[in-house]
N, C-alpha and C positions, 0 to 999 in steps of 0.2 A: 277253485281258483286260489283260495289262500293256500291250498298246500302247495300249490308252485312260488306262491312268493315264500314260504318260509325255504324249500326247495333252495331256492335262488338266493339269497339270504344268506344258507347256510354253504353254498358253494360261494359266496364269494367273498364268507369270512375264511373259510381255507385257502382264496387266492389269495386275501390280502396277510393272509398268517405265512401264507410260504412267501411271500415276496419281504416282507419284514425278516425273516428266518435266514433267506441265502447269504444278504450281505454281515449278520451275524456272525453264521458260523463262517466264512471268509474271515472273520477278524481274529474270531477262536483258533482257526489255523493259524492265523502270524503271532496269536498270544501263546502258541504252543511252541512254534518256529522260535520265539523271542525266548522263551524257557530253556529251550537248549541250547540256546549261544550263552546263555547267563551261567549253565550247568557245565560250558567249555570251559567258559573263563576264569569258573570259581576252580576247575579242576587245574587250571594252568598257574593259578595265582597260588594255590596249592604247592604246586613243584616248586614256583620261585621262590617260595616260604623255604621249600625243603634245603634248596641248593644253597640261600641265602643263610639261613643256617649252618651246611656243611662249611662254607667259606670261610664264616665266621670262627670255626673251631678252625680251620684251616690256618687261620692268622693269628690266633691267641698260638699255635702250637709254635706258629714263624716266630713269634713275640717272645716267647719262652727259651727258643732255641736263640735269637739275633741275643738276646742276655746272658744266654750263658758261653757266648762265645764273644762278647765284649766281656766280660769276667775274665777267660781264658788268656785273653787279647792283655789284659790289664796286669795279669801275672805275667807274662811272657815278658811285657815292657818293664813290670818290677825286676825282673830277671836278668835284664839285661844291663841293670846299674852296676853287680855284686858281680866281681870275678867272680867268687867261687860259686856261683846260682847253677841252678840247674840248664841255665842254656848261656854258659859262660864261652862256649865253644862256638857259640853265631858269635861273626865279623862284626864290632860295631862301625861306625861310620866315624 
């Protein structure tokens, strides 16, 4: 008679181990699901890092170029004071 109740006992600490167990690993799925949306978005925050950067050289080069063509700009109007400048041949107004 005792070996049926350790028996019994013993089955129905494995039910209640597998019933604690399923809604577990159910969680462990969504903590792994949640891992890989974290793994998208570090990949995607990545890119905007990259792109944000490339824009950023994008704009120093516009910034580089809008200067040295306001300089251009400055000589051309210096130029146009002095008959004899180099663009003494543009109509002034």
């Amino acid at each position: 008679m005792t070996m049926w109740i350790l028996i019994g006992a013993g089955v129905l600490g494995v039910i209640v181990l597998a019933a604690v167990s399923v809604p577990l690993l159910g969680k462990l799925g969504d903590l792994r699901r949640a891992g890989e949306r974290l793994q998208r978005r570090q990949a995607d925050a990545l890119k905007l890092q990259d792109n944000a950067e490339q824009l950023q050289e994008t704009l120093l080069g516009l910034e580089q170029r809008t200067t040295t063509m306001q300089e251009r700009l400055a000589l051309i109007k210096a130029g146009h004071g002095e008959p004899t400048g180099k663009h003494a041949w543009v109509n002034r107004p």
